[in-house]
C-alpha positions as a Markdown table, in Angstrom:
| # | Residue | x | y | z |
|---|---|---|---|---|
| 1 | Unk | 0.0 | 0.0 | 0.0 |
| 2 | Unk | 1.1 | 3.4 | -1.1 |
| 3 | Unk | 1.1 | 6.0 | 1.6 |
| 4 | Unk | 1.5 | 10.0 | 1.4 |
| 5 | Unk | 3.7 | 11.6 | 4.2 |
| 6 | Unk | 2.4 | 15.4 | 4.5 |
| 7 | Unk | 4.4 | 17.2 | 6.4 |
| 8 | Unk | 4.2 | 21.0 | 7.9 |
| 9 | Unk | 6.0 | 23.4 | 10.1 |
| 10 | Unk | 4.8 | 26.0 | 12.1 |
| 11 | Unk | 7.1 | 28.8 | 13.6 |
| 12 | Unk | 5.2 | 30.9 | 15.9 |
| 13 | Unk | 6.5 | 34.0 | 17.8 |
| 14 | Unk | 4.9 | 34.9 | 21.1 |
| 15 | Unk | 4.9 | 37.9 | 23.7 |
| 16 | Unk | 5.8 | 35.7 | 27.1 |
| 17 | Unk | 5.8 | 38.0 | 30.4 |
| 18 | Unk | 4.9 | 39.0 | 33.8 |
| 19 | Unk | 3.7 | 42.3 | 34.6 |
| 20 | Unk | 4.7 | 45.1 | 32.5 |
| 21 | Unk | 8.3 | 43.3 | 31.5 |
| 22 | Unk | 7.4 | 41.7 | 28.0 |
| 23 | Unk | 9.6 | 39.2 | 26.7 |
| 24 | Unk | 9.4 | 36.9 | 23.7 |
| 25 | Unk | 9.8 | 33.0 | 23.0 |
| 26 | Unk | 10.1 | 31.6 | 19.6 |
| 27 | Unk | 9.0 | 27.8 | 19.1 |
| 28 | Unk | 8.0 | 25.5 | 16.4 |
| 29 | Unk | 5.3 | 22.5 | 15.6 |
| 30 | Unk | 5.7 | 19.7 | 13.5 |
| 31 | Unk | 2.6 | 18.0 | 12.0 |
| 32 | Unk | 2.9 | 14.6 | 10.0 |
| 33 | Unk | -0.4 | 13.0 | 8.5 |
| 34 | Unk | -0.4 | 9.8 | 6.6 |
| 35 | Unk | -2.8 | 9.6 | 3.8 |
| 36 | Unk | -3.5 | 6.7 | 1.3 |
| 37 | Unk | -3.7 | 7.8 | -2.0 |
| 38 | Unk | -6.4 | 8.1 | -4.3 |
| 39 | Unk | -4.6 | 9.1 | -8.1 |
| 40 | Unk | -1.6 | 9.1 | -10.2 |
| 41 | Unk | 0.1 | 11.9 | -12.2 |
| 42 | Unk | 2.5 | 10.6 | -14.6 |
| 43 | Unk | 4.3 | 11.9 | -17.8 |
| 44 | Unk | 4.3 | 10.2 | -20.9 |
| 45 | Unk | 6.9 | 10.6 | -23.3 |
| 46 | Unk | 7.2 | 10.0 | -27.2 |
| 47 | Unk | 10.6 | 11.1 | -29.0 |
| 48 | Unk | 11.7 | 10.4 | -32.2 |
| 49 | Unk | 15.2 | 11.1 | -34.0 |
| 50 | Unk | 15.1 | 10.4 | -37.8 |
| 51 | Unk | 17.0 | 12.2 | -40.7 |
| 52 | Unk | 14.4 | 14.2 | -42.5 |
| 53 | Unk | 12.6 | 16.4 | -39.4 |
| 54 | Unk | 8.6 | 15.8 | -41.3 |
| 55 | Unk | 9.1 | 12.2 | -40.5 |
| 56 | Unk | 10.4 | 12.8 | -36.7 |
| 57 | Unk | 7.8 | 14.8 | -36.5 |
| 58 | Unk | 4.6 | 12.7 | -38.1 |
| 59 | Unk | 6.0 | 9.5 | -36.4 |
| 60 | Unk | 6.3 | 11.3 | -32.7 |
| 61 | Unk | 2.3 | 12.8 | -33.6 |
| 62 | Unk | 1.2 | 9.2 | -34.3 |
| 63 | Unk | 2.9 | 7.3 | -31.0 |
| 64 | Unk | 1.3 | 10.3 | -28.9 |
| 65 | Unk | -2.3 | 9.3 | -30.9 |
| 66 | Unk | -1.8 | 6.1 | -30.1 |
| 67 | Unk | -0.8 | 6.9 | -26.2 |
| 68 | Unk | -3.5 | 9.1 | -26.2 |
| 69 | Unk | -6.0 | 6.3 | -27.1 |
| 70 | Unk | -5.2 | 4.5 | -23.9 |
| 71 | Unk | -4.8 | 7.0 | -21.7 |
| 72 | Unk | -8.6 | 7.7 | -22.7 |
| 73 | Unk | -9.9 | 4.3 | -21.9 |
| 74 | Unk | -8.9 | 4.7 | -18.2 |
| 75 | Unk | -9.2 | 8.4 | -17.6 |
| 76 | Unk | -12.5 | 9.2 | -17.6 |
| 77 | Unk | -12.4 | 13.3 | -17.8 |
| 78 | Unk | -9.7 | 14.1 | -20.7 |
| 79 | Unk | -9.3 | 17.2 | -19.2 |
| 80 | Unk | -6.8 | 14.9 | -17.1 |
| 81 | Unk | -4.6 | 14.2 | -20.4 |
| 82 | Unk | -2.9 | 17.5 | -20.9 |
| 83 | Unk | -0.3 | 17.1 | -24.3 |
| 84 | Unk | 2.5 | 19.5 | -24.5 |
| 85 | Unk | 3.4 | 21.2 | -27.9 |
| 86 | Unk | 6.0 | 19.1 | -30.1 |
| 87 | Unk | 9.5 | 20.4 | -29.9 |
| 88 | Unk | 11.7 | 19.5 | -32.4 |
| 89 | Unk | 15.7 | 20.0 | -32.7 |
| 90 | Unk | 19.2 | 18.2 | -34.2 |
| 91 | Unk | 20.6 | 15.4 | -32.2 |
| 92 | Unk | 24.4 | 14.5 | -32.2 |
| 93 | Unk | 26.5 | 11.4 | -31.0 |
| 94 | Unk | 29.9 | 11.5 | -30.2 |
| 95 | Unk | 32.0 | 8.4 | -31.9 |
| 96 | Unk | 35.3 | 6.9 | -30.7 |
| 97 | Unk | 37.3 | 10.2 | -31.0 |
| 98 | Unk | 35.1 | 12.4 | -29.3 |
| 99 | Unk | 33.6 | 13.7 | -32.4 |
| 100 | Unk | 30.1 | 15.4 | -32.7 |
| 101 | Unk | 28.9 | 14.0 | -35.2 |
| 102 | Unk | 25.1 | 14.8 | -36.8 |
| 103 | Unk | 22.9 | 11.9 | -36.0 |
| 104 | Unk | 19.3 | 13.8 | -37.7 |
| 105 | Unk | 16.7 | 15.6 | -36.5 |
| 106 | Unk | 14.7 | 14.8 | -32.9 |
| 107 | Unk | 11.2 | 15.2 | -32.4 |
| 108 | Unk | 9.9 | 14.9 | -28.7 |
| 109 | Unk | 5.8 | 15.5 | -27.0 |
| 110 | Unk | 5.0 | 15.2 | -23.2 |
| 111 | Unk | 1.9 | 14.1 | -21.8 |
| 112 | Unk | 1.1 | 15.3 | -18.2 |
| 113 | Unk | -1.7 | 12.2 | -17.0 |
| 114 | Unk | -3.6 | 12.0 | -13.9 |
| 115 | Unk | -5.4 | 8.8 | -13.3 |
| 116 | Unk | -8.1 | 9.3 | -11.0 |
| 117 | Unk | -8.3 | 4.9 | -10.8 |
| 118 | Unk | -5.4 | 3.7 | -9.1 |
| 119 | Unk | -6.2 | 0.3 | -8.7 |
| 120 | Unk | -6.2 | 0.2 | -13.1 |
| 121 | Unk | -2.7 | 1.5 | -12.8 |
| 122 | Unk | -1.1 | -2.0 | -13.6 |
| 123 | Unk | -3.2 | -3.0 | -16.6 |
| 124 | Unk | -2.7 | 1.1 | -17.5 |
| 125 | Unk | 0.6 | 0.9 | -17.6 |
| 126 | Unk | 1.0 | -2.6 | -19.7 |
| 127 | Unk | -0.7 | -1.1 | -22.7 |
| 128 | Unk | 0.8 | 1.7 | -22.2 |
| 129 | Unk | 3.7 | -0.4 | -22.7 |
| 130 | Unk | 2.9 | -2.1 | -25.5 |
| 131 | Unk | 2.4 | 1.3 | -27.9 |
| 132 | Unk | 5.5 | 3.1 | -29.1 |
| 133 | Unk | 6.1 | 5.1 | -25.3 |
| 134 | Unk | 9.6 | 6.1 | -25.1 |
| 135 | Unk | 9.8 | 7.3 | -21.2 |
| 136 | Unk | 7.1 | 7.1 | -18.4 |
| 137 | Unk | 8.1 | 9.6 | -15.6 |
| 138 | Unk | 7.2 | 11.1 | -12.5 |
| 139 | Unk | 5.2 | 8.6 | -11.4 |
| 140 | Unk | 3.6 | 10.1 | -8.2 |
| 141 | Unk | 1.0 | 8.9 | -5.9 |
| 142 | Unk | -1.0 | 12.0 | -4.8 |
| 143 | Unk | -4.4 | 12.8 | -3.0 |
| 144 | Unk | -7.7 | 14.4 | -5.0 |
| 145 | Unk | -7.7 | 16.8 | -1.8 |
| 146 | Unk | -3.9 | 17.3 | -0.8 |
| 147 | Unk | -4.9 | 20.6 | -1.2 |
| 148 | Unk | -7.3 | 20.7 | 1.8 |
| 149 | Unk | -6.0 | 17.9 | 3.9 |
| 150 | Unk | -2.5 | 19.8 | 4.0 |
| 151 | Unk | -4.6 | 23.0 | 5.5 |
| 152 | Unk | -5.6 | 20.5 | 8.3 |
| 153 | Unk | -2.2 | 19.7 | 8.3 |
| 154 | Unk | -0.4 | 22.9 | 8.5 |
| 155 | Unk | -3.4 | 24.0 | 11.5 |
| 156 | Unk | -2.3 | 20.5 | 13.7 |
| 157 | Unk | 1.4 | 21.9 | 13.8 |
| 158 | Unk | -0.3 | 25.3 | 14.5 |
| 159 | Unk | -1.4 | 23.9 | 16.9 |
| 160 | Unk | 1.6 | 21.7 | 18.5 |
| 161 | Unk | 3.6 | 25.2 | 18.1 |
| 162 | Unk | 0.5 | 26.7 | 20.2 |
| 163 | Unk | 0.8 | 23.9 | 23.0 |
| 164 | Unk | 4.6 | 24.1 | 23.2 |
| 165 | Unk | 4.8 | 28.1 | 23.9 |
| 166 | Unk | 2.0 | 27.6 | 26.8 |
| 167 | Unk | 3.7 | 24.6 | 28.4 |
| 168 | Unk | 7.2 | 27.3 | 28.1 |
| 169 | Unk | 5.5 | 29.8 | 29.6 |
| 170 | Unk | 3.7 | 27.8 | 32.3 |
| 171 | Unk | 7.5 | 26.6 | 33.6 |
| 172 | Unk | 8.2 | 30.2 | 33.4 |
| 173 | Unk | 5.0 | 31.2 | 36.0 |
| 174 | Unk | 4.3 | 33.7 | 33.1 |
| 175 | Unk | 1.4 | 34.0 | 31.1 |
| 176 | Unk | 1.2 | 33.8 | 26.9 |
| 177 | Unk | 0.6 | 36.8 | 25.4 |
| 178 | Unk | -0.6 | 37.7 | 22.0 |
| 179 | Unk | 1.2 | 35.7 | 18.5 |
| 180 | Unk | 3.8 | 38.5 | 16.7 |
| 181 | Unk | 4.9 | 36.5 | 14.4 |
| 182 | Unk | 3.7 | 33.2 | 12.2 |
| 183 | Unk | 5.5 | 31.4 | 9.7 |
| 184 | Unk | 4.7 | 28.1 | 7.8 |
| 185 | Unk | 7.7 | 26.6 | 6.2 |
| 186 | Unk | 9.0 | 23.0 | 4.8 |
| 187 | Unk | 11.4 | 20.7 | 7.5 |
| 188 | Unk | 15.0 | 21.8 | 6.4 |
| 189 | Unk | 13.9 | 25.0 | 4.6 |
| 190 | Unk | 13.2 | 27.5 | 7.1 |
| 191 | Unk | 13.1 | 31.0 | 5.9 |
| 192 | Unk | 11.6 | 29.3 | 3.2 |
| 193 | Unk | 8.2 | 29.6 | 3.5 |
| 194 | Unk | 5.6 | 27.1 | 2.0 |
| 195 | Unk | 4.1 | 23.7 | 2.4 |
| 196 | Unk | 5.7 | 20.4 | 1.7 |
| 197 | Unk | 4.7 | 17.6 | 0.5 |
| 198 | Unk | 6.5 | 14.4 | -0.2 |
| 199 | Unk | 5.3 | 10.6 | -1.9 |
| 200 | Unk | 7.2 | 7.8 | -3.3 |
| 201 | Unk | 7.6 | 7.9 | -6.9 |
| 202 | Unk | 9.5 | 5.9 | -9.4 |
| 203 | Unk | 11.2 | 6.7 | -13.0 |
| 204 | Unk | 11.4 | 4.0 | -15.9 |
| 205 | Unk | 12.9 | 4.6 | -19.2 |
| 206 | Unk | 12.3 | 2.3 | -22.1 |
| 207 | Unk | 14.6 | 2.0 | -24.5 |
């Protein structure tokens, strides 16, 4: 079973004093939620090098038609099949000697997938297999509300930060005053402030 790790940090800055002396304490919450996911976002890839760019280019159009036909038998709203424009450009080996040497003209289109089913994933990914796919990656499990179960996320170490400045101040006989400062940031990154979110994911090239 696949299993999402949300994590948040909370830095909150306090007023923490007796009488009319006012001091401040700085602390920080941790929140970690595990979620089982409900989708997967993967990209497709299709890339074609051939010496005349027309046929690059028709071939690459017709393997991301055909990846496109399977993608639609297992994602029911094709809003969730997004293709990138084709980008085309000259490719180059290197022989024995170190040489660059033309080697014709590269044709390459991206799909960005999200596949609302994840228990089809297996059977999605063997015909996607069997078509003319030249990479599959960023495979990542994700959450159709990650969006609003990180909020929760981000108020439980909110909360934790909350717990830990009253417990500081209750050792101190002093009372908590009112927050100066809040700041929500990923473990590691402080001073960087934003959410963070991590899930396993695996690459695969085909070749």
């Amino acid at each position: 079973m696949k299993v999402l790790f949300l994590l948040s940090t909370a830095a909150l800055l306090a007023s923490c004093g007796a009488s009319s002396e006012k001091k401040q304490i700085n602390v920080t919450g941790h929140a970690r939620l595990k979620v089982v996911p409900d989708m997967v976002e993967l990209s497709l890839r299709a890339d074609n090098t051939m010496p005349a760019m027309k046929d690059a280019v028709a071939q690459t159009q017709a393997d991301v038609n055909e990846i496109i036909a399977v993608c639609k038998r297992y994602v029911s709203d094709h809003a969730d099949i997004k293709v990138s424009t084709i980008s085309t450009n000259k490719s180059y080996k290197y022989n024995n000697n170190g040489q660059e040497i033309f080697n014709g003209y590269n044709a390459v289109q991206i799909l960005a997938v999200s596949l609302k089913d994840i228990s089809s994933i297996e059977k999605f990914t063997v015909e996607l297999l069997a078509t003319r796919i030249s990479r599959m990656d960023n495979v990542r499990y994700n959450h159709t509300r990650a969006d609003s179960i990180m909020r929760e996320v981000n108020l439980m170490a909110l909360e934790d930060a909350r717990r830990t400045a009253e417990k500081m101040c209750g050792k101190m006989n002093v009372s908590l005053g009112n927050v100066s400062y809040l700041s929500n940031f990923a473990p590691g990154n402080r001073g960087n402030e934003m959410n963070s979110y991590r899930s396993d994911g695996y690459e695969m090239n085909l070749y």
